[in-house]
GUGUFI-803942 format. One line per field, with one value per residue (C-alpha): residue in one letter; x, y, z; residue number from 1. Coordinates in nm, 3 decimals. Layout:
<sites>
resn = c(A ...) $
xx = c(X ...) $
yy = c(Y ...) $
zz = c(Z ...) $
resi = c(NUM ...) $
</sites>
This chain:
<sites>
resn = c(X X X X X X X X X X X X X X X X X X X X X X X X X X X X X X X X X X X X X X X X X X X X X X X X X X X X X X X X X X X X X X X X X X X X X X X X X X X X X X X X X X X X X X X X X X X X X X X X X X X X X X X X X X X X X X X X X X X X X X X X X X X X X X X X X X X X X X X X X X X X X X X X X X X X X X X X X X X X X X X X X X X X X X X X X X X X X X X X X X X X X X X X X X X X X X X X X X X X X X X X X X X X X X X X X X X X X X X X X X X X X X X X X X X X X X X X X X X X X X X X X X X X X X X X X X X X X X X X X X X X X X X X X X X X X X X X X X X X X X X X X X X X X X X X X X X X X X X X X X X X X X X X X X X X X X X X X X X X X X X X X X X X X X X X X X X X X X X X X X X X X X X X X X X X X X X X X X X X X X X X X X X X X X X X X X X X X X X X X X X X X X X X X X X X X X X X X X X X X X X X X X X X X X X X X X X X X X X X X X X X X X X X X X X X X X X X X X X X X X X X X X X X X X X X X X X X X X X X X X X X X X X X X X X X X X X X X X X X X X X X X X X X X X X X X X X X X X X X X X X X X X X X X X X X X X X X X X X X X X X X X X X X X X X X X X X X X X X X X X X X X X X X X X X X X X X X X X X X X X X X X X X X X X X X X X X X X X X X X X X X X X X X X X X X X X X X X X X) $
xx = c(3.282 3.487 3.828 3.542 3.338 3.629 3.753 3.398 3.390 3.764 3.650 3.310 3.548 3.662 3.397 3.233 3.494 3.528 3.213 3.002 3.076 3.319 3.624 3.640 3.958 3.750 3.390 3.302 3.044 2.936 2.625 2.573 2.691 2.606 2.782 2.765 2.978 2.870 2.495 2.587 2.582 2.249 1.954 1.638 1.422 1.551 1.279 1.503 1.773 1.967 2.269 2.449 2.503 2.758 2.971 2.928 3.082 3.431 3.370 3.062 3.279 3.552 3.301 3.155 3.477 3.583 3.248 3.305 3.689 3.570 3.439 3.683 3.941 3.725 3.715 4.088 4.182 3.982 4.139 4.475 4.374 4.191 4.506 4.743 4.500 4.486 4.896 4.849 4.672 4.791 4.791 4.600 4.286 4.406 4.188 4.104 4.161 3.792 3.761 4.091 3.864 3.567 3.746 3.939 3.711 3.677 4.094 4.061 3.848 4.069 4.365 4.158 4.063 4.397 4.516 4.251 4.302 4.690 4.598 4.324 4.583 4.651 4.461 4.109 4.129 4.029 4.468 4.461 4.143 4.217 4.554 4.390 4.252 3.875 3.743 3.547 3.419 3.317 3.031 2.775 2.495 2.274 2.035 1.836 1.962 1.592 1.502 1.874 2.079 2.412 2.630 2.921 3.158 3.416 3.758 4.095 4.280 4.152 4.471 4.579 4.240 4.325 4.669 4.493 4.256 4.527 4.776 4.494 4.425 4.823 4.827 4.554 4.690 4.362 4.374 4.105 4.177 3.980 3.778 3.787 3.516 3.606 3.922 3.790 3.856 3.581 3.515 3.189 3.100 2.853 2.897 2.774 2.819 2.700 2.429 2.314 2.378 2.075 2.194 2.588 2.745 2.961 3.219 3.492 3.745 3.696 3.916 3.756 3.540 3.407 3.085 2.901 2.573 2.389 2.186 2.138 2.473 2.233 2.206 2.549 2.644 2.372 2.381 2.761 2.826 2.673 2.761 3.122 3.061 3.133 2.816 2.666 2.273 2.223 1.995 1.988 1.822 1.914 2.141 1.812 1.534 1.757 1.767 1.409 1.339 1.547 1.430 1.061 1.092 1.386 1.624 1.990 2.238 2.403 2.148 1.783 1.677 1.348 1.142 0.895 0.692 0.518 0.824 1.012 0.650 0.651 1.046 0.849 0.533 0.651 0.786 1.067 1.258 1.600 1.389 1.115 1.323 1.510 1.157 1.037 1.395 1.355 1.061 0.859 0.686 0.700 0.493 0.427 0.099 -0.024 -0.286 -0.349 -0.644 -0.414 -0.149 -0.406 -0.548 -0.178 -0.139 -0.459 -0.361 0.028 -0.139 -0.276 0.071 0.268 0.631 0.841 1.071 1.304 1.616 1.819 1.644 1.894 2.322 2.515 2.750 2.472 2.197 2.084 1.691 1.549 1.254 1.055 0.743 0.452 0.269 -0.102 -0.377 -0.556 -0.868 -0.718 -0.475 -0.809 -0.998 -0.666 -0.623 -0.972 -0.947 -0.693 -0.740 -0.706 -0.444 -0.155 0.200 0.497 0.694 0.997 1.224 1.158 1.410 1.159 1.256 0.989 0.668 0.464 0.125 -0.137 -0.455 -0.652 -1.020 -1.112 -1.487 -1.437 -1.113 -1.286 -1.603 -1.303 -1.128 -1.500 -1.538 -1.213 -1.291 -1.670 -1.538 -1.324 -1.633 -1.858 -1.626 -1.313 -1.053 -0.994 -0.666 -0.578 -0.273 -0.484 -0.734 -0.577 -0.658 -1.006 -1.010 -0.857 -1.138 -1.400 -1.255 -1.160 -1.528 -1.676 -1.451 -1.498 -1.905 -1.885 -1.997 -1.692 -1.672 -1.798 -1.476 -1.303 -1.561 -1.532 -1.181 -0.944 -0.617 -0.286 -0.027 0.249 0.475 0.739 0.987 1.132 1.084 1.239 1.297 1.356 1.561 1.296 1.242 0.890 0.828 0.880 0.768 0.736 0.671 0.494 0.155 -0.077 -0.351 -0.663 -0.884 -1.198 -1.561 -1.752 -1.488 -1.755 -1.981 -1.654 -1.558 -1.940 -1.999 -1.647 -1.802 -2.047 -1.826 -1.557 -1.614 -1.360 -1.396 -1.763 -1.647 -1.472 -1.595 -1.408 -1.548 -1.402 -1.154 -1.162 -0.809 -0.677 -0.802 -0.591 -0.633 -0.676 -0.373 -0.612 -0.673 -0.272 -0.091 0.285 0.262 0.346 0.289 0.079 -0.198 -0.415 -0.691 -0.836 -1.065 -1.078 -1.323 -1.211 -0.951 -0.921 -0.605 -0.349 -0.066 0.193 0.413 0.450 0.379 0.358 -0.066 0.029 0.117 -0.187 -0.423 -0.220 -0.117 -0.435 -0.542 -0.249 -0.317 -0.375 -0.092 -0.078 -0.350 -0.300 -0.074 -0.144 0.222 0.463 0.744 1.039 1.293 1.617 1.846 2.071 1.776 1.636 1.935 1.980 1.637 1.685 2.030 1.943 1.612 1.899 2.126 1.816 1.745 2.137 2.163 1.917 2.118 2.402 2.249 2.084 2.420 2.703 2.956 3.007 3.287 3.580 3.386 3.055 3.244 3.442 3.116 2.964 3.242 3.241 2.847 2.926 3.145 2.919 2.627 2.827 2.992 2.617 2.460 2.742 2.715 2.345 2.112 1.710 1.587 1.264 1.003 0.677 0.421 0.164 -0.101 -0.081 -0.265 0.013 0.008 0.207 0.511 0.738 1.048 1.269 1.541 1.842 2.032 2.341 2.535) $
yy = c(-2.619 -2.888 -3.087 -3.388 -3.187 -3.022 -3.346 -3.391 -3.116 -3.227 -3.539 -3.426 -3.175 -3.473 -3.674 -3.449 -3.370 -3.748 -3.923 -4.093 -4.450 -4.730 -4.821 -5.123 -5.249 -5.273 -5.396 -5.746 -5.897 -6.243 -6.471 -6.529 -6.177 -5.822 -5.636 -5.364 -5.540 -5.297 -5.415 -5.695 -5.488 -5.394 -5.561 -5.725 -5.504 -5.165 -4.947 -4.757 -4.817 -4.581 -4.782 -4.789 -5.153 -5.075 -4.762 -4.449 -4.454 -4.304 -4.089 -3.965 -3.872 -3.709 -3.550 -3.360 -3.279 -3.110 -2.884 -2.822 -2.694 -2.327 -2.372 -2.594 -2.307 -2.058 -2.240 -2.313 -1.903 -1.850 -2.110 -1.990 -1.606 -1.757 -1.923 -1.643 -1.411 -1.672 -1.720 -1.316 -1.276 -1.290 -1.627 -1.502 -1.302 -0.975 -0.807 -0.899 -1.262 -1.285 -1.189 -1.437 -1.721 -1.685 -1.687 -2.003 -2.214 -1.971 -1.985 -2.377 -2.369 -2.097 -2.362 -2.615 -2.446 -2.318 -2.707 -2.792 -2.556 -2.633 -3.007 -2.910 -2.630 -2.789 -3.076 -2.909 -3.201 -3.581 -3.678 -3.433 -3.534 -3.941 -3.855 -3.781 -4.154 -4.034 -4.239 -4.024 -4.400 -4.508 -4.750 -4.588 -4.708 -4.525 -4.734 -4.754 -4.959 -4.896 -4.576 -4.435 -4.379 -4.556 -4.420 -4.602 -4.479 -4.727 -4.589 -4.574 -4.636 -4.612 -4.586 -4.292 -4.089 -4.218 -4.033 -3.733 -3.716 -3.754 -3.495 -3.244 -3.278 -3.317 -2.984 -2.784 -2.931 -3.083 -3.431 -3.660 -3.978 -4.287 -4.518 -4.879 -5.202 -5.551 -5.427 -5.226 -4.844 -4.562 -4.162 -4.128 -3.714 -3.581 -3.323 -3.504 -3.884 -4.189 -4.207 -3.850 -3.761 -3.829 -3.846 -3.933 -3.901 -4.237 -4.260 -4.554 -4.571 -4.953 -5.189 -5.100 -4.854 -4.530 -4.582 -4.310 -4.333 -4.082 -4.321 -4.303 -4.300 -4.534 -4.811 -4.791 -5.164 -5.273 -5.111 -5.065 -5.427 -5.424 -5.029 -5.171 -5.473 -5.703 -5.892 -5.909 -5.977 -6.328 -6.265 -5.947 -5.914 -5.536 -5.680 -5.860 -5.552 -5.313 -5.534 -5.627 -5.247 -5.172 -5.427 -5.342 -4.970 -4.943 -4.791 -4.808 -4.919 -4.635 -4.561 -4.669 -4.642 -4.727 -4.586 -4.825 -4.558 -4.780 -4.952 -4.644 -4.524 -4.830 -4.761 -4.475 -4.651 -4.951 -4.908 -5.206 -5.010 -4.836 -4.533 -4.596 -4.599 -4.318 -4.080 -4.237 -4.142 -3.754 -3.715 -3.538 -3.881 -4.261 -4.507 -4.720 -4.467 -4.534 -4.734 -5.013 -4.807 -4.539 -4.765 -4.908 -4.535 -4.411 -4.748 -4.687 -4.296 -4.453 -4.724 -4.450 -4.423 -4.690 -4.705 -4.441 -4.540 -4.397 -4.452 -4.274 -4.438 -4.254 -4.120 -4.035 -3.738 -3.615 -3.671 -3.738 -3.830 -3.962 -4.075 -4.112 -4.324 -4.287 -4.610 -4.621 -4.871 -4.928 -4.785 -4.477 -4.471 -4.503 -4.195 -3.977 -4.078 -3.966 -3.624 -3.563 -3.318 -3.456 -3.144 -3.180 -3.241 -3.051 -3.125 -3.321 -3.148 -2.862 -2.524 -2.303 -2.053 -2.206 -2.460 -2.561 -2.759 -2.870 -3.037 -3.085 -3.076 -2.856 -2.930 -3.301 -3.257 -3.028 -3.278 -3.567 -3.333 -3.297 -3.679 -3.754 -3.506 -3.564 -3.911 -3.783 -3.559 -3.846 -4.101 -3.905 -4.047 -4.159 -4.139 -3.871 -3.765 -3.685 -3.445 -3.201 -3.386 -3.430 -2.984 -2.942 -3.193 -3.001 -2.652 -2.798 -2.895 -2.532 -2.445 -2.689 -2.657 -2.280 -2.268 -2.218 -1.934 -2.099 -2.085 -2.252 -2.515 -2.529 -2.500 -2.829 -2.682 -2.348 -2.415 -2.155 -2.186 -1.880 -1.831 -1.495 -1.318 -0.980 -0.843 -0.538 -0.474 -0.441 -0.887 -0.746 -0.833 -0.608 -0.810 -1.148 -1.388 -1.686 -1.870 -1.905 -2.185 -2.209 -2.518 -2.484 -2.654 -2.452 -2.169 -1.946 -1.955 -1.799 -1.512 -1.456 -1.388 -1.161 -0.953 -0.824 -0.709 -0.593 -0.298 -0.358 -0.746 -0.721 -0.569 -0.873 -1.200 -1.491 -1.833 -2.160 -2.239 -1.891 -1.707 -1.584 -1.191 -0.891 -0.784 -0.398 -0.219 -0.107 -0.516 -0.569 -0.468 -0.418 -0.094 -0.208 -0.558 -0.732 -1.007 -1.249 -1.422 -1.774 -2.037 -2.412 -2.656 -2.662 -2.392 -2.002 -1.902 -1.606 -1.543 -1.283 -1.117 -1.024 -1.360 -1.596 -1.586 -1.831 -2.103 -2.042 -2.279 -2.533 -2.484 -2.569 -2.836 -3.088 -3.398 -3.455 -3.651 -3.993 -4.098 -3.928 -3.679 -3.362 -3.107 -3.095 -2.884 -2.780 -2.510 -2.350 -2.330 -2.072 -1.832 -1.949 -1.890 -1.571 -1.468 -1.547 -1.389 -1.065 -1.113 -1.190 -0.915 -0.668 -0.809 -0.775 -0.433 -0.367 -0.545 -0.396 -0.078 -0.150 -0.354 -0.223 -0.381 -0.761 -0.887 -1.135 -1.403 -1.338 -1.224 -1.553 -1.729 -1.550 -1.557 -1.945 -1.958 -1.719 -1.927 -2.244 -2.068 -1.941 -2.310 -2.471 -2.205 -2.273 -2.713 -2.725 -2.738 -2.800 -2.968 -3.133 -3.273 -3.500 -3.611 -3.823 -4.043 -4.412 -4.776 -4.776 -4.376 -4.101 -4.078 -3.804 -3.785 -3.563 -3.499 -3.296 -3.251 -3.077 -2.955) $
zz = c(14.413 14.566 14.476 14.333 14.168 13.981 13.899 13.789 13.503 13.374 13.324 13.133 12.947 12.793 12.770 12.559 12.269 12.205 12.191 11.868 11.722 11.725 11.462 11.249 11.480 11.757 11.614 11.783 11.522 11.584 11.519 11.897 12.009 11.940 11.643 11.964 12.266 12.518 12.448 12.655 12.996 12.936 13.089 12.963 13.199 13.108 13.047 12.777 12.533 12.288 12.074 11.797 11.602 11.379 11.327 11.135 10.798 10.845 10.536 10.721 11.011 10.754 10.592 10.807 11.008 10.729 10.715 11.062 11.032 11.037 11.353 11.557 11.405 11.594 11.898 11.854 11.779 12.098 12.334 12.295 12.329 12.685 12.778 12.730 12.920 13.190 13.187 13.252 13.512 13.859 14.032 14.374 14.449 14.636 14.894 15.254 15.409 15.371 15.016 14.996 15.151 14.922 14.601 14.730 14.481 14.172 14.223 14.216 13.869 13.695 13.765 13.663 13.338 13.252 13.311 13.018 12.780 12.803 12.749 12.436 12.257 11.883 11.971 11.816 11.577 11.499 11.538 11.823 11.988 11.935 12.073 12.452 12.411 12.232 11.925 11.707 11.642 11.944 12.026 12.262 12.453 12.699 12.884 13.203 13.520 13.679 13.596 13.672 13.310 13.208 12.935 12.776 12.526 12.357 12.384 12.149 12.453 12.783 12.983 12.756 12.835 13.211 13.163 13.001 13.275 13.589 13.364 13.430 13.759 13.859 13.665 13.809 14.184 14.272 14.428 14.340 14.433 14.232 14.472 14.440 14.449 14.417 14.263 13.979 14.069 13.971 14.049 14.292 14.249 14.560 14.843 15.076 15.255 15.089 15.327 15.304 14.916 14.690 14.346 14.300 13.969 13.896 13.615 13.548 13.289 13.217 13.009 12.686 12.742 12.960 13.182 13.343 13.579 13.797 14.092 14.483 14.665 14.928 14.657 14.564 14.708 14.456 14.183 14.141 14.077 13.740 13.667 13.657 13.478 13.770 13.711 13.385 13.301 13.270 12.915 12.723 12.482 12.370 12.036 11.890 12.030 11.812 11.516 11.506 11.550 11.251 11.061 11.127 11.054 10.786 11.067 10.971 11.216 11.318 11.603 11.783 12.026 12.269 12.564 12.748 12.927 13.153 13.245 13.316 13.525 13.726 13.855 14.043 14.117 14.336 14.628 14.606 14.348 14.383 14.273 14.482 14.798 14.703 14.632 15.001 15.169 15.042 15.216 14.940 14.809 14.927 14.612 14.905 15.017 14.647 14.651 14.349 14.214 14.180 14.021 13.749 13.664 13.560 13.361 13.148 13.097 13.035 12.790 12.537 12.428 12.603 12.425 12.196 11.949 11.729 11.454 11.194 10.843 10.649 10.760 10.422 10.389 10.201 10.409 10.808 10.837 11.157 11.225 11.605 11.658 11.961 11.978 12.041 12.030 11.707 11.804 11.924 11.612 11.405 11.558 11.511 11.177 11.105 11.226 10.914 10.667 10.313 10.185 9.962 10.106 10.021 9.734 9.880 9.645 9.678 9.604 9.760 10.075 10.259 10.172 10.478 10.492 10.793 10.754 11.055 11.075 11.386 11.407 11.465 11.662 11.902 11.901 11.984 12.233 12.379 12.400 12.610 12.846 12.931 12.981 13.257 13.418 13.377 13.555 13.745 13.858 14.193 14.253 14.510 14.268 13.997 14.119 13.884 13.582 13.689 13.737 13.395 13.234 13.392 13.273 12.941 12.920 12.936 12.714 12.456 12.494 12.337 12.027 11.705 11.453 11.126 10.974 11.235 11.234 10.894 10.878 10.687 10.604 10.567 10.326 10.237 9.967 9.970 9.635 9.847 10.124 10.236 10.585 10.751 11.048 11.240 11.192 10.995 10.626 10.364 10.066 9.939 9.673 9.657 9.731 10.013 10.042 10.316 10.274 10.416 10.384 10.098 10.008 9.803 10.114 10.309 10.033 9.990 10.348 10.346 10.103 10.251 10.517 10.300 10.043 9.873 9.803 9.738 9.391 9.288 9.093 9.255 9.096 9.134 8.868 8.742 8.600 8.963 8.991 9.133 9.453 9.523 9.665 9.965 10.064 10.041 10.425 10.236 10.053 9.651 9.716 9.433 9.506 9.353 9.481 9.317 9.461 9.384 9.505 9.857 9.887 9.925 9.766 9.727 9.483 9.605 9.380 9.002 8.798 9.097 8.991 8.685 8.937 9.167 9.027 9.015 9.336 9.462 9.253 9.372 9.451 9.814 10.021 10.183 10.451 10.806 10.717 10.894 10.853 10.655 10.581 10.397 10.436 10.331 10.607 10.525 10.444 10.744 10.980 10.766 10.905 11.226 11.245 11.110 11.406 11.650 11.564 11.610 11.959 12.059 11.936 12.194 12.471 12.351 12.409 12.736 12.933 12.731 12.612 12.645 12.911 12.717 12.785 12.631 12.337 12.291 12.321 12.066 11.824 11.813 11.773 11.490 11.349 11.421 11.239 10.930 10.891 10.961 10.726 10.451 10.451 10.519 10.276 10.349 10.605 10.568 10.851 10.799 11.074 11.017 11.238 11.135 11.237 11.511 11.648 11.588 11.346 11.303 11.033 10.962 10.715 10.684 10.354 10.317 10.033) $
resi = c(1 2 3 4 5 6 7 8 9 10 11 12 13 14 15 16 17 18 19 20 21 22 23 24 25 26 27 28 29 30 31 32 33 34 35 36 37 38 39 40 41 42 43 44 45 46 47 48 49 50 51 52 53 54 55 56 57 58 59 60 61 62 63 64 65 66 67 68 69 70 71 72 73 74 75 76 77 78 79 80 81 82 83 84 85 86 87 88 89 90 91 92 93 94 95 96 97 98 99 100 101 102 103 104 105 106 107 108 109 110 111 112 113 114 115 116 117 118 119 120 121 122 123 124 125 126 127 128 129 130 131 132 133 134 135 136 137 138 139 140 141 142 143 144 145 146 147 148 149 150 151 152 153 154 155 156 157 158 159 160 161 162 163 164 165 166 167 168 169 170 171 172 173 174 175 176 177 178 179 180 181 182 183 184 185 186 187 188 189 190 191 192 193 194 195 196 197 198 199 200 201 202 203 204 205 206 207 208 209 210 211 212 213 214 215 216 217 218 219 220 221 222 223 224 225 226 227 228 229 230 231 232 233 234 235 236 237 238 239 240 241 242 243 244 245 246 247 248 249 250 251 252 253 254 255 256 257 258 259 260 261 262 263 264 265 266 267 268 269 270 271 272 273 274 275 276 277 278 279 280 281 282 283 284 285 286 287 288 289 290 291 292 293 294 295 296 297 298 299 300 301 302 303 304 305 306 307 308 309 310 311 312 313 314 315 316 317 318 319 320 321 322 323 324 325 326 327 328 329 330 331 332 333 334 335 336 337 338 339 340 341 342 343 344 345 346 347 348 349 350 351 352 353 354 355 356 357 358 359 360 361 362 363 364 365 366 367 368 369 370 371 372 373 374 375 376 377 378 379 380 381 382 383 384 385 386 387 388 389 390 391 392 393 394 395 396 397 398 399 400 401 402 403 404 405 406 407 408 409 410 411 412 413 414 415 416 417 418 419 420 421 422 423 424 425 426 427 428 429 430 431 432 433 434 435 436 437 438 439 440 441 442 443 444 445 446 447 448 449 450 451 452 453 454 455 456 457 458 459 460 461 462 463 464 465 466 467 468 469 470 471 472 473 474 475 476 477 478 479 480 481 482 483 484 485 486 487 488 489 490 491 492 493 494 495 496 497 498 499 500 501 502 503 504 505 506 507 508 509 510 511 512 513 514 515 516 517 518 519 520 521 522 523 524 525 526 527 528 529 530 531 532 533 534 535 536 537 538 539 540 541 542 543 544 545 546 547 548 549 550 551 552 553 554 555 556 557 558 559 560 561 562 563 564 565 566 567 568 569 570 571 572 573 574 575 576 577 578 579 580 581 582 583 584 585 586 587 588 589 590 591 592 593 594 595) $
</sites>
């Protein structure tokens, strides 16, 4: 590792424990400006764009700081048990002048490391962290210059983070001297010369803010102007993109964000472009071999779904939801929405353990899956760089040409609602109570035809709309597990548990959920990280076994996910996720509620 790269990871330390949304103080709201300021480095041409308009609530940020305490104790109790072991331990490697030599940078990052956690020790806090110059506030943007990715974070102070940052270094003895352009100074990270490097990591404390790039060290003259907001775009447009976005979809304004795929595609497609030079001057691709027919066959595949968006619709102290859009073409919108099951959603409010629900009609999506491909056989594409795609149709095409089990032809819908389940050590059920739904085409063709393959089912009268009948114990896999079985007009179902059959039928007579919807899902997240702690603990145990015990470090590690977990499983409370196929594509939303 080398003095820069050292540097490097100080800096990131820091970067990391300060960064969200911008204070009040510092907001810049205007008609003829963006409620955002650092929107205003961003160009019209980026082919993405992730920002903020207006800050996070500051209860928000209280709130969920004060969840969180358990863990930044943890990480605090831990930090100061690493420093005094470091203060310990001797300050050079012993051994031969060899062994000497090759720990010369391991030495250099245990300096550096002690020189951070002496600078982070009772500063685990929002005073301590805004005291290093962070705003827990801070605007952010992240955008594209070409396809390479700028970050800026607003500051509290950017020469007292420049102080922090210097006060580490000067500690840990490493000397890494700031650069300069046109008189603004800035850190350029890379092993190797300008000329031979080919991805530098860039970072600038500016006047008001933090900026942070990765691009070509070769394009550095070019790109660097506008990195440190020497010259500024003559129009963008990113303050009113945002807004409109928001507006259209009901996003609030405490983050958006949007990915032109075809933009972002073209960055590597033409030869002209900062990335285009920079994929001809490795050696393993140059764009200017494509040839235009190549170039308008990865536009129509891009065009299918040409732009993703996404925004939080919903930040409270109660409540995060976000929500993430594919765009398609109508027509192709239509034939997805049409390969939609008609099933019932799950009930948004929910106290269950678990309820889950997909409706998909496999018949007609294999029949549409069989369409897109023969397309491809019928007509490959030419393009040298997609052979592969043309292979995979082909193969796809056998495959899809087999004939389909009846019931998977037949097949419309699984939903699972769970009141309880219980687990052994071993991660397998032991029991469980709840309900279980299959929609299918004709259900009494499906339990007719299991009958006469199953002894003990052919004994049993299962009629639509019928009371829900007992299972026997031989048809049930968990030993003293009881089970109903009921059908309804388009659904097998199963009741598990003592007195879960009374809410069977109704079960599977709700009413079905909006157009398009194909899963959804809710969940308790403590019982879920429950389950998949007491999972994890099983699979450790056996590590445990097999490598011994942990070394200090591993064990610090885990302690402060342990205490993330415990904290995460204590304020959560359900999270909640819907996707759907709409007149414009693909929509996916997702909710998080905590207690």
């Amino acid at each position: 590792m080398t003095k820069i790269r050292l540097a490097t990871f100080a800096i990131l330390s820091m970067i990391l424990l300060g960064a969200c949304t911008k204070s009040d103080e510092q907001q810049v709201v205007t008609d003829s400006g963006p409620s955002n300021d650092l929107l205003l480095h961003v160009p019209a041409d980026t082919p993405y764009l992730l920002a903020n308009l207006e800050p996070v609530p500051e209860e928000v940020i209280d709130t969920f700081l004060i969840r969180l305490q358990p863990v930044l104790d943890s990480m605090q109790n831990r930090l100061s048990i690493a420093r005094a072991e470091m203060e310990t331990t001797a300050a050079l490697p012993q051994g031969s002048e060899e062994a000497i030599e090759a720990s010369y940078h391991d030495e250099m990052g245990l300096a550096l490391a002690h020189a951070l956690l002496v600078e982070l020790d009772g500063k685990l806090s929002r005073p301590g962290l805004e005291s290093l110059g962070f705003d827990l506030r801070s605007n952010k943007v992240v955008y594209g210059m070409g396809a390479f990715p700028v970050v800026r974070l607003g500051l509290s102070d950017s020469e007292v983070l420049r102080a922090t940052i210097e006060r580490v270094l000067n500690n840990a003895g490493i000397e890494a001297p700031e650069q300069n352009f046109q008189g603004v100074s800035f850190w350029r990270v890379g092993d190797e010369g300008v000329d031979e490097s080919p991805i530098s990591l860039y970072l600038s404390i500016l006047d008001d803010h933090l900026a942070i790039s990765l691009f070509p060290a070769m394009a550095e003259s070019e790109l660097l102007p506008a990195f440190l907001g020497l010259q500024m775009p003559v129009d963008s447009d990113a303050q009113a993109r945002l807004a409109e976005l928001n507006r259209t979809h009901e996003y609030t304004p405490h983050g958006s964000g949007i990915l032109d795929i075809r933009k972002l595609a073209d960055q590597f497609l033409q030869a002209e472009t900062v990335a285009g030079r920079a994929l001809a001057s490795s050696g393993e691709f140059d764009p200017a071999s494509l040839t235009q027919e190549c170039v308008s066959e990865i536009h129509e595949i891009i065009d299918h779904a040409p732009r993703i968006t996404m925004g939080t619709t919903e930040l409270t102290t109660s409540a995060v939801s976000v929500q993430y859009r594919v765009e398609t073409p109508a027509s192709l919108a239509g034939q997805l929405m049409d390969l939609v099951s008609k099933i019932p959603m799950v009930d948004a409010h929910s106290d269950r353990i678990l309820e889950f629900a997909f409706g998909m009609k496999f018949g007609p999506v294999r029949d549409f899956l069989r369409e897109k491909v023969t397309a491809i056989v019928d007509d490959p594409y030419q393009c040298e760089h997609l052979a592969d795609l043309n292979s995979s149709a082909s193969e796809s095409l056998t495959q899809l040409n087999q004939p389909m089990p009846p019931f998977v032809n037949n097949f419309r819908g699984l939903r699972i609602r769970l009141s309880e389940i219980m687990v052994g050590h071993d991660s397998i059920p032991q029991n469980a109570r709840g309900h279980l739904a299959v929609h299918v085409e004709q259900p009494e063709m499906f339990i007719g035809m299991a009958q006469m393959f199953i002894p003990d089912l052919s004994t049993l009268s299962i009629t639509p709309g019928d009371p829900p009948v007992r299972l026997p114990e031989s048809l049930v896999p968990v030993p003293g597990m009881v089970a109903f079985a009921a059908l309804s007009d388009n659904a097998i179902g199963l009741a598990v548990g003592e007195g879960e059959e009374s809410g069977l039928l109704p079960y599977l007579d709700q009413k079905s959920g909006p157009d398009g919807t194909f899963l959804s899902a809710s969940y308790d997240v403590a019982a879920y990280l429950d389950y998949t702690g007491k999972s994890g603990d099983h699979h450790q145990d056996g590590m445990d076994q097999h490598k011994g015990d942990h070394d200090a470090h591993s064990q610090a590690a885990r302690e402060i996910q342990e205490a993330a977990l415990k904290s995460f499983s204590e304020m959560a409370d359900r999270s909640h996720t819907i996707l759907r196929f709409t007149s414009d594509g693909f929509v996916a939303d997702n909710q998080m509620t905590f207690k």
